[in-house]
N, C-alpha and C positions, 0 to 999 in steps of 0.2 A: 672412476668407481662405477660399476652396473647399478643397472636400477633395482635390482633386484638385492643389495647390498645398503640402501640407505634404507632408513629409518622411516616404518610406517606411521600412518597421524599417531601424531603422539594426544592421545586421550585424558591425561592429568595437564599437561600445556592447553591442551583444548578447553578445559573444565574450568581451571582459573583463570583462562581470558573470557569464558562464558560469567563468569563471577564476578568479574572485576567491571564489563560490560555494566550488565544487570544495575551494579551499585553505583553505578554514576548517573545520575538524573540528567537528562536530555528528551526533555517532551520538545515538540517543533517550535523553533523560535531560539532555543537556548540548546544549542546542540555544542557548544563551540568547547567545551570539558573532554566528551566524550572525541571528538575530532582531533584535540592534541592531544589524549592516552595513545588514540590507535595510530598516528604520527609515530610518535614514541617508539610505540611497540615494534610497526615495522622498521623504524631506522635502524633497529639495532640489529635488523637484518640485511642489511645494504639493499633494499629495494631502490626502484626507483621511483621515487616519489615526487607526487603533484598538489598542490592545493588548490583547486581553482575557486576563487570567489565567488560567491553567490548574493552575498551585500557588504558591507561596510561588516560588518563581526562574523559571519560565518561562510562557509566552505566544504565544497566537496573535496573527499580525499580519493586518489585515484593511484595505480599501480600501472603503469605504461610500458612496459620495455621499449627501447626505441629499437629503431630499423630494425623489426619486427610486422610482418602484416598480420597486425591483428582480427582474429576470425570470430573472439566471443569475448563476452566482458559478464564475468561477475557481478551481481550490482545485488546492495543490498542497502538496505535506508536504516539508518543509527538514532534517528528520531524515535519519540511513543506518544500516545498519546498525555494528556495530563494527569496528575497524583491526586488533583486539586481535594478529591473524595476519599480519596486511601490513608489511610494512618501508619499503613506500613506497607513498602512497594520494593522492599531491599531482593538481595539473594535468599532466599533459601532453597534447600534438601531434604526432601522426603519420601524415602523407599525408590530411589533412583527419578524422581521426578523434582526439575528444578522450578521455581516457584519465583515472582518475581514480576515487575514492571518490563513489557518487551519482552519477556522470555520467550514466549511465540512469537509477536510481532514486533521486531520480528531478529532481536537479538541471538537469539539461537541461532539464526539462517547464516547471520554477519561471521558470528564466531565460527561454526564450522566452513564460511568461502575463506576467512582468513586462515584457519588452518591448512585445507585443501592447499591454498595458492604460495604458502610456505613449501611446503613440500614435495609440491609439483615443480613449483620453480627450483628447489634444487638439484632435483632429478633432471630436470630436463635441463642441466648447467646453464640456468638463466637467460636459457633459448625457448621464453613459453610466448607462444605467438594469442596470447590472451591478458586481458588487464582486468585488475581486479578493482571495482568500482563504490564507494560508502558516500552515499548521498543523504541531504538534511530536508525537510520538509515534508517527507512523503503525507504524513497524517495531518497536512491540514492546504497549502497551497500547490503541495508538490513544486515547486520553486525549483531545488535540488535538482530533479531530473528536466526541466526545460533548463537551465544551466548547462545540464551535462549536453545534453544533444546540439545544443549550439555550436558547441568546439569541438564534437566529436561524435564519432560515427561507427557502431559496431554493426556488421552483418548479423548477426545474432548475441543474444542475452539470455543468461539465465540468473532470475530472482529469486532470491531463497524465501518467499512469501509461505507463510503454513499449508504445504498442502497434507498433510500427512502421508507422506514422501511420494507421493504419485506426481506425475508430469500434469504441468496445465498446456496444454496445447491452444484450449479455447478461452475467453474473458469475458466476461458480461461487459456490457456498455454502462453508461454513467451520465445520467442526469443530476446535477443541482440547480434546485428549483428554489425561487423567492417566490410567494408569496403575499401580496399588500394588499391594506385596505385603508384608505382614511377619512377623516368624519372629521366633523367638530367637534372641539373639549368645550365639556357643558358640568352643571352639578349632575350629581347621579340619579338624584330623586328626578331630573325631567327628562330621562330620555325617553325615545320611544326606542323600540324593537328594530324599528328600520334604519334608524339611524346611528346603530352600534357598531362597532369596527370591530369590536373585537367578537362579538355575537356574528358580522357576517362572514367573516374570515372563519368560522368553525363553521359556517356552512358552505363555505368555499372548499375548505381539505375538506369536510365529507363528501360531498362531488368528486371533487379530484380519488380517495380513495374506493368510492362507491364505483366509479367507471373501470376504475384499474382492474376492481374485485372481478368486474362483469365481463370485462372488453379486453383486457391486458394481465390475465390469472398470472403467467409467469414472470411478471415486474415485481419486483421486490421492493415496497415503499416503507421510507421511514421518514415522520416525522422528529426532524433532528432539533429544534429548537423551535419556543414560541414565546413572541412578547410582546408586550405596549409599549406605551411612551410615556407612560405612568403611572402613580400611586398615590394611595390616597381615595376621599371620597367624590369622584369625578369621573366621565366619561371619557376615553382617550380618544384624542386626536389620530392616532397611529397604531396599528394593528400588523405584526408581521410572522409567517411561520418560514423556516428551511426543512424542504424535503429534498431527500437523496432516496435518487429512482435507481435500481441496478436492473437492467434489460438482459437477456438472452443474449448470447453474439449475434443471430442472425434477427434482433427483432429492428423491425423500423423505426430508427430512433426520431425522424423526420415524422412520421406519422404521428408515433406519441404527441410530440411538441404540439403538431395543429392540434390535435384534441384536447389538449390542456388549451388549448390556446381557446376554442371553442366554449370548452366550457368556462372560459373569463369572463366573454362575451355574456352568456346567459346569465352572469353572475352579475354582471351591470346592466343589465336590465331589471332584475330581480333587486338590486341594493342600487339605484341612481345616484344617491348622495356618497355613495360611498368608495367610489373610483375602483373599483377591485383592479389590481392589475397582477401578472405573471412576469417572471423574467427568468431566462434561463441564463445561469452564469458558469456552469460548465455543460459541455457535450463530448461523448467521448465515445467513440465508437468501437462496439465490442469486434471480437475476430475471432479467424478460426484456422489454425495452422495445419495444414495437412500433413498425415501421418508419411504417406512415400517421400517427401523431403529426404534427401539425404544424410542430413543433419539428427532429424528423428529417428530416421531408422538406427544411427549408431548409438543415440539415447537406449531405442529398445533392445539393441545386441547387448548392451552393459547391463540393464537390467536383468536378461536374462543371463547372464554370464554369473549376476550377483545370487540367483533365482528368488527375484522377487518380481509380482505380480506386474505385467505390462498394462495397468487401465489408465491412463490417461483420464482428466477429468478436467471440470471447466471451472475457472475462479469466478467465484458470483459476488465479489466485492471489489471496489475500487481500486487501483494501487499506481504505480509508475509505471507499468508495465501500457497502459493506455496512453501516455506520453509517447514514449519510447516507440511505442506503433505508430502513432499520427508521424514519427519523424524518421520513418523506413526503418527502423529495427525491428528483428523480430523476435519476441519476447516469451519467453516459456517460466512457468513460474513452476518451482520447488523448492521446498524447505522441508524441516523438519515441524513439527507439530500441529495442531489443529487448529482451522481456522473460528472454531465457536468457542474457542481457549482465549481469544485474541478479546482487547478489552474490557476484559471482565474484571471483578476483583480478586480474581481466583485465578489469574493467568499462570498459564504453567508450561512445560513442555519435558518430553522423557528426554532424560540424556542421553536413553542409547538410541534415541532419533537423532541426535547432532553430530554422534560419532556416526550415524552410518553416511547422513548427508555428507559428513566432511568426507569420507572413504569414496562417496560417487562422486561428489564434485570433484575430486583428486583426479578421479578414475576418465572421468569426462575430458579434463585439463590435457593430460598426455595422450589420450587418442587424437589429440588435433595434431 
């Protein structure tokens, strides 16, 4: 049968596997519900199907063709963040916009590569030189994606991360930074000022963000977490914050580090009793894919074939696609919906962004 005789994305299939996604809870760590639905789903399409392990209960689910050289891989992470705060995180619809835990982040992206890679692979009679990839972890150790790249190796990816359907060529880099301080636990009526842990650790992030403000404007900090090591009417012993640094692609992520690093040092001389120390527990170096690439340029002929606007843009948040680099893929992120949608308790994304995602990733699938 010509290709021009099968069935385009089918948009109502699309819609309830966007639905069915959504209502299954899968924050990272407990993804293993939503990995046997989409199991499921595809068998009943005779794919070729893989699980690869990633611990004792969970697993990446992958789409392989064999003796196939494969040239690009789908990849989309089926984790979300946690409900922990939400009282309601299900499906909903309203005025064409679906509402929902993951709907941007990044469910919507999943459901329409799944679609896309249904109907590419039939068109192209199960001869699609591309794997379609649904990794677990991304929102917290990313685990998922150093699993994948262990046993396996794509010349190129593309992530359905929220960009509001523009190509990311470029990535910001990726600091996680610790933070300590620690002191002696005393009652609270004797401390002094000097010898607070948790008083020098806020003068610690104010440094730390006072230089950023000054020295490094285009670093993106956030204070992700702060705490002691107790409660009650006492002094703590233990003082610690996490901050997540998002850099520039081209900023000097080595350079940051001395400078934090710099300012530790100042920080224990100013607080002696109080150990300040830093530690960097990830580092992730941002990139920058050039537009003449081959590979790009047929991204930019579909866009323009679709006549939709060629700007490429740069993702300024963490994701798997930082992995994926570090381990020779190269990684271009697109999705459907927006990335300041992402996280919030209002997350949402338009459905007639998932149909058109699913219709370019289709469109991408069979140019190879």
């Amino acid at each position: 049968m010509p290709q021009s005789d099968l069935p385009p994305i089918d948009w109502r299939r699309l819609r309830r596997l966007l639905e069915r996604l959504i209502n299954i809870y899968s924050p990272s760590g407990k993804e293993e519900d939503v990995i046997d639905y989409v199991h499921g789903y595809l068998k009943r399409y005779d794919l070729p199907l893989i699980r690869q392990p990633v611990d004792d209960r969970r697993c990446n689910l992958l789409v392989v063709p064999p003796e196939e050289d494969i040239q690009l891989a789908l990849i989309g992470h089926v984790d979300t963040i946690s409900a922990y705060d939400l009282e309601d995180f299900g499906f909903e619809e309203e005025g064409g916009e679906i509402y929902g835990l993951g709907a941007a982040d990044m469910k919507g992206g999943c459901a329409a590569m799944i679609e896309a890679y249904l109907c590419a692979y039939q068109k192209a009679d199960r001869r699609l030189p591309a794997a379609l990839v649904l990794v677990v972890g991304e929102e917290e150790e990313g685990d998922g994606a150093r699993r994948l790249v262990r046993d396996y190796h794509f010349p190129w990816a593309l992530i359905g991360e929220p960009t509001d359907l523009a190509a990311g060529l470029s990535h910001y880099g990726y600091l996680e930074v610790q933070a300590v301080t620690r002191g002696k636990r005393m009652h609270a009526s004797m401390v002094k000022r000097a010898d607070n842990p948790a008083e020098a650790l806020l003068h610690f992030l104010l440094k730390i963000l006072h230089h950023l403000e000054e020295k490094r404007p285009a670093v993106i900090a956030n204070i992700r977490d702060l705490s002691t090591s107790s409660a009650g009417f006492v002094v703590p012993d233990y003082c610690e914050a996490w901050l997540d640094l998002h850099a520039p692609p081209a900023a000097p992520l080595g350079e940051i580090i001395m400078e934090l690093e710099q300012i530790t040092e100042t920080m224990r001389s100013d607080f002696p009793n109080l150990q300040p120390s830093v530690r960097f527990t990830e580092i992730h170096a941002g990139y920058d894919i050039p537009e003449q690439s081959t590979f790009v340029q047929k991204l930019k002929s579909i866009w323009e074939a679709n006549d939709l606007p060629w700007e490429p843009v740069p993702f300024r948040s963490h994701s798997d696609a930082n992995v994926l680099w570090s381990a020779g893929v190269k990684p271009i992120l697109f999705g459907p919906g927006r990335l300041e949608k992402a996280h919030s308790p209002e997350e949402s994304v338009p459905f007639e962004h998932v149909v058109s995602a699913a219709r370019l990733y289709e469109q991408i699938l069979l140019s190879l």
